[in-house]
C-alpha positions in Angstrom: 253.3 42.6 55.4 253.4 44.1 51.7 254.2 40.3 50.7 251.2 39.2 52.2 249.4 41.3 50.8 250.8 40.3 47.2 250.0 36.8 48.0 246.7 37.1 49.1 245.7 39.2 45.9 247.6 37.1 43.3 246.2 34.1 44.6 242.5 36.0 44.5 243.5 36.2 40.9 244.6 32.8 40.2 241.3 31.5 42.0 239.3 33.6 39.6 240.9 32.5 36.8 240.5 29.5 37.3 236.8 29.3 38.2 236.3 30.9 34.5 238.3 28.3 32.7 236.1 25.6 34.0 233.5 27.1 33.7 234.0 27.6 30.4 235.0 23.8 29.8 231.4 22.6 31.3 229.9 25.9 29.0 232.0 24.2 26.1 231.5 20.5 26.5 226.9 21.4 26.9 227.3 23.1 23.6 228.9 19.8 22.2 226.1 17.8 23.8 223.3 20.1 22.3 224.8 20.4 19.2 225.0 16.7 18.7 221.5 16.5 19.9 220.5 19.0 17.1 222.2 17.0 15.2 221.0 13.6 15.9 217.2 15.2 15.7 218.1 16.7 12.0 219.3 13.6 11.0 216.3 11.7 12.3 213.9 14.4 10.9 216.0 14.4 7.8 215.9 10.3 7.8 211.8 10.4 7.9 211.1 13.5 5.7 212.8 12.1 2.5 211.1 9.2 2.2 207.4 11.0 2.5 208.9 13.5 0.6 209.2 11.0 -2.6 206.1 9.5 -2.2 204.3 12.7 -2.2 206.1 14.2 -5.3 205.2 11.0 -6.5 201.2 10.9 -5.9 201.3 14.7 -7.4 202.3 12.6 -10.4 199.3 10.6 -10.3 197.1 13.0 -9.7 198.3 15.0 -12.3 197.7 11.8 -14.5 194.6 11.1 -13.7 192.9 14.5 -13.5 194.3 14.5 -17.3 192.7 11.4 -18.0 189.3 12.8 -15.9 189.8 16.2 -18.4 189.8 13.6 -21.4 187.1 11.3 -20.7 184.6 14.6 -19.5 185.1 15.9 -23.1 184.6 12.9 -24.7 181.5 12.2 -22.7 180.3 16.1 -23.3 180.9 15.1 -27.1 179.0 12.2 -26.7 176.0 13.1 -24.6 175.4 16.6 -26.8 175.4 14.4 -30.0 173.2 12.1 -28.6 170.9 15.0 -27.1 170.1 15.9 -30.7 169.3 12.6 -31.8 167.3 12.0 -28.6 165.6 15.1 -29.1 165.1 14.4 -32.5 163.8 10.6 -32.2 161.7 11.9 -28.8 160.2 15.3 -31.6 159.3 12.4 -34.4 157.6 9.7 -31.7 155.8 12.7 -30.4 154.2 13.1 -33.2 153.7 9.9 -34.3 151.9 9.0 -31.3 149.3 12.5 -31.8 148.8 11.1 -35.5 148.3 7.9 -33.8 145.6 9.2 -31.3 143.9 11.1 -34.3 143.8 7.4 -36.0 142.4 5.7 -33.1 139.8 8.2 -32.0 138.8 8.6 -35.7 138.2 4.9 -35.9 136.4 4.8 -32.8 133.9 7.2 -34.0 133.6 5.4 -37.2 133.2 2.4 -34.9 130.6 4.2 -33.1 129.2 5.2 -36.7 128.7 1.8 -37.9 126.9 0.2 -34.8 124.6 3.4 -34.8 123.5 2.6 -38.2 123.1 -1.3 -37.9 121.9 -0.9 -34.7 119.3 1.4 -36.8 118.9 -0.7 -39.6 118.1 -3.8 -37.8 115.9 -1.8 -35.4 113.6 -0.3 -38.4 113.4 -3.8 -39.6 112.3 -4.9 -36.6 109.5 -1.9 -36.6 111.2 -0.5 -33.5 111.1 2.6 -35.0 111.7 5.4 -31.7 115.3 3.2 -31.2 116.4 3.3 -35.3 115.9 7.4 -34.7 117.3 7.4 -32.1 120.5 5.6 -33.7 120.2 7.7 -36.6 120.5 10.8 -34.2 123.7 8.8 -32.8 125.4 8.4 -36.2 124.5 12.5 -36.9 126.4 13.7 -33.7 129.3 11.2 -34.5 129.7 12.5 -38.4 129.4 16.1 -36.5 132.3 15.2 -34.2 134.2 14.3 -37.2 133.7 17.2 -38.9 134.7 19.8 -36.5 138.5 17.6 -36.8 140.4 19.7 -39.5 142.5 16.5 -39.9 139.1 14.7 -41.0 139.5 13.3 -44.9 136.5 15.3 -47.0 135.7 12.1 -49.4 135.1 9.7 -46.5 132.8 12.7 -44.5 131.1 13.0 -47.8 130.5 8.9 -48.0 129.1 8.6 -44.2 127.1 12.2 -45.0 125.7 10.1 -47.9 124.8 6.8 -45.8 123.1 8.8 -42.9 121.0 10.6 -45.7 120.3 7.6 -47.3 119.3 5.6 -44.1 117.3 8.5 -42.9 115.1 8.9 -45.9 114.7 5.5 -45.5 113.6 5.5 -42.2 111.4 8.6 -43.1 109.9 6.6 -46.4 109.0 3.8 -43.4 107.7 6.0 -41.3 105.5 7.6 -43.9 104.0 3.9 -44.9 103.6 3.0 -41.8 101.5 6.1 -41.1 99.4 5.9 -44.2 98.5 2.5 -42.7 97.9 3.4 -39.2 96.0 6.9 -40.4 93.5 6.4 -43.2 91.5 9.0 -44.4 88.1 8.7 -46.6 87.7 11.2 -48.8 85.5 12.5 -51.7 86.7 12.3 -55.2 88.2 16.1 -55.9 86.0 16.2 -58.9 82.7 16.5 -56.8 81.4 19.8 -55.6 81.8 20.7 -52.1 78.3 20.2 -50.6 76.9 18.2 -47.9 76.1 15.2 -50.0 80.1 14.7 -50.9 81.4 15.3 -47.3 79.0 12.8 -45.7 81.8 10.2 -47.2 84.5 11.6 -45.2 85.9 9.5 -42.6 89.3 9.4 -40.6 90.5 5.6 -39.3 93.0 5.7 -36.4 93.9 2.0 -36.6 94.4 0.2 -33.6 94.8 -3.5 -32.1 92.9 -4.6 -28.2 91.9 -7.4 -26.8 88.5 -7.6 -25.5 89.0 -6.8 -22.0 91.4 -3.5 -22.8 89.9 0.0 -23.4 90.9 1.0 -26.9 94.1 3.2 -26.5 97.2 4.9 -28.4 98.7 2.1 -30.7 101.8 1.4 -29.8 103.0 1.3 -33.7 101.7 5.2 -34.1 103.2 6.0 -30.6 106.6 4.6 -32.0 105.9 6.2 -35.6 105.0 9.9 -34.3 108.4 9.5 -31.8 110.5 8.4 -34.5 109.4 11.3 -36.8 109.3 13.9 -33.9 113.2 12.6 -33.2 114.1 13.1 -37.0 112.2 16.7 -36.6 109.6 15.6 -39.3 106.7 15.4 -37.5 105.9 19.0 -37.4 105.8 18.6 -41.2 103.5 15.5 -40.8 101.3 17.2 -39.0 101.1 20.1 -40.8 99.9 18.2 -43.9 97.7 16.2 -41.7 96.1 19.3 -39.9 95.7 20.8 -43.3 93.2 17.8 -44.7 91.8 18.0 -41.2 90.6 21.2 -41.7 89.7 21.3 -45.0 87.5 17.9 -45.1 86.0 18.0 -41.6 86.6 20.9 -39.3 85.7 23.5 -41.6 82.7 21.4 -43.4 81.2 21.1 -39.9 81.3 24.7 -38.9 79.8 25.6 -42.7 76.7 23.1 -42.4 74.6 23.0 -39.1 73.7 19.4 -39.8 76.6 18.0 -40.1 77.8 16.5 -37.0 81.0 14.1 -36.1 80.6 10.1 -35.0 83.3 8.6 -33.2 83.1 4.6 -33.2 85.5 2.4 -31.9 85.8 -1.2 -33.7 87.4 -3.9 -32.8 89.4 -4.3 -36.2 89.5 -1.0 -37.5 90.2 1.1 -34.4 88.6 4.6 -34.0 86.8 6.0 -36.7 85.6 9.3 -36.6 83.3 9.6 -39.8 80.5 12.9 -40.8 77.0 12.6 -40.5 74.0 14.8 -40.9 71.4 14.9 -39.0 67.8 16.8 -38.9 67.9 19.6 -41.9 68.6 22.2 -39.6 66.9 25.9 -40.6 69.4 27.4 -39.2 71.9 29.5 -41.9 74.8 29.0 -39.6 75.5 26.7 -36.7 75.9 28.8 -33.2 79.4 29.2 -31.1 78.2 26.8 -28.6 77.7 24.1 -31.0 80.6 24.3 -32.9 82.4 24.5 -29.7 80.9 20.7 -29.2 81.7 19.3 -32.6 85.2 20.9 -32.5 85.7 19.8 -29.1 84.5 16.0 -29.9 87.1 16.3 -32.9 90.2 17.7 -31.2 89.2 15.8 -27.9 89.6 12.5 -29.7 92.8 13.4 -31.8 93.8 13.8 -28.3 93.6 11.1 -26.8 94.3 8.7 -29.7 96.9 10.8 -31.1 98.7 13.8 -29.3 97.8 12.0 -26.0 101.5 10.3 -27.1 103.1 13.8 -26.6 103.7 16.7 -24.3 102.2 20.0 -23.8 104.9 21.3 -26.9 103.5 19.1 -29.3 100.2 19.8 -28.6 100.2 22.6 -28.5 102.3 23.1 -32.1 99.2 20.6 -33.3 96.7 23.3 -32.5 98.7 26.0 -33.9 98.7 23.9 -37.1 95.0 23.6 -36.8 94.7 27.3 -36.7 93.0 26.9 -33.4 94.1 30.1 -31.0 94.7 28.5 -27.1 92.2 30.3 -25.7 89.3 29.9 -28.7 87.8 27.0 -26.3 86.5 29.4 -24.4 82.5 30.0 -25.0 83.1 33.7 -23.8 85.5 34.7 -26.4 83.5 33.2 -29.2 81.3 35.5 -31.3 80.8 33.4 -34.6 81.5 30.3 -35.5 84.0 31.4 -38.2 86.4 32.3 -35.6 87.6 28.9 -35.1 89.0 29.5 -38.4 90.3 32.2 -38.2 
């Protein structure tokens, strides 16, 4: 019995220790198989790796290069490009103002341009007796020398020389002007050596001169209408008026409010034009001639200035005529008069 017992444990033991070995062998011979897997993966890994390996130590070489060379071409262009910033600057600073001087030059000979066919256009026009368009050119060839001299860049010698034409060409035109109305406006007058009685102003007469045909009501002549525009456009017809209101007054406005028989005739010729001549009448008893009388010879006077002469104008130049008369706007009214002196007045 106690050997069967001693069997059945030994042999227990035996079995166990057996189990353990082999299992240990398979436990043994994996480990073998996975390490030889590892292995074989490593390798492979190992195999692939090295080759990208080089070629990627050896594009960090290129790169390397050519950032150096990108480093050494961005300063040489930054060299460049600054260097050439200054001379572009510099060439862009000096065309700059080459082109203002230019554009001083050209509008400078554009008003001298402009100068020069103003004052032919002038010259020609005078010559041709259109003498409201030669003013008018004149006034042209004054607002272009203006223009030039508000340039500080302007050259003083040649302002001086184009100064010197316009004044010359508008004295000129003035000198014209003048003749023209000594031809067109003719006054009769006694000799300054006779006394101042009734006898001497009986020779005074004015001729407005004038050219119509037959069938045409005698009218403003279109030479004086051109020759009192002209002058009023040069601002010298104030003056011309002044000096003809002047003899106006002296020789037949004043005479006719001084003698009662004196009295105005206005005739209208053909070849003369109007004339408006003194003549006396009836020896009047009278010492002085009354308001409503002078009223009519004044008003016969002025009426027919008017309409052969200021009729050419506005209000503002008739009404500077009458001022240069001496005449007072509202003077034409009988009310207001008191004596006839104070048309004078």
């Amino acid at each position: 019995m106690a050997s069967f017992v001693t069997e059945v444990l030994a042999s227990s033991g035996k079995l166990e220790k057996e189990d353990l070995s082999c299992k240990i062998s398979k436990l043994s011979r994996k480990v073998e198989d996975t390490k030889e897997e590892v292995c074989e993966m490593i390798n492979k890994k190992y195999n692939d790796f090295l080759p990208s390996l080089q070629g990627s130590e050896e594009l960090m070489l290129e790169v390397d290069e050519v950032s150096k060379e990108m480093d050494v071409l961005k300063n040489c262009i930054e060299t460049e490009v600054k260097q050439n910033i200054h001379v572009a600057v510099a060439e862009y600073t000096k065309l700059k103002q080459q082109l203002e001087k230019n554009t001083v030059i050209i509008t400078m000979l554009g008003h001298l341009k402009e100068f020069h066919s103003a004052m032919e256009e002038s010259n020609k026009a005078s010559q041709d007796k259109k003498y409201v368009v030669a003013a008018n050119q004149l006034q042209r060839a004054k607002a272009t020398v203006d223009s030039l001299k508000g340039w500080k860049t302007s050259h003083l010698p040649l302002l001086s020389a184009l100064s010197s034409e316009l004044t010359v060409q508008r004295e000129n035109l003035i000198y014209h002007l003048g003749d023209e109305w000594k031809r067109l406006v003719i006054w009769r007058l006694p000799s300054s050596k006779e006394p101042a009685d009734l006898k001497s102003f009986l020779k005074v007469e004015l001729n407005l001169s004038h050219s119509c045909s037959k069938d045409e009501e005698p009218g403003p002549p279109a030479v004086l209408c051109s020759v009192l525009q002209a002058l009023a456009i040069q601002g010298d017809l104030q003056h011309k008026i002044k000096l003809f209101s002047q003899v106006l007054l002296k020789n037949m406005l004043k005479p006719l409010v001084m003698f009662p028989s004196l009295s105005v005739r206005v005739t209208e010729q053909q070849e003369k034009g109007t004339v408006l001549a003194l003549q006396s009448l009836e020896e009047s008893q009278e010492e002085r001639s009354t308001p409503s009388q002078v009223y009519s010879k004044l008003l016969l006077v002025l009426t027919t200035l008017h309409s052969h002469l200021l009729g050419l104008f506005g209000v503002d130049h008739i009404m500077t005529y009458y001022k240069n008369l001496g005449v007072r706007k509202d003077d034409f009214s009988l009310a207001r008069v008191t004596s006839a002196e104070e048309y004078l007045c």
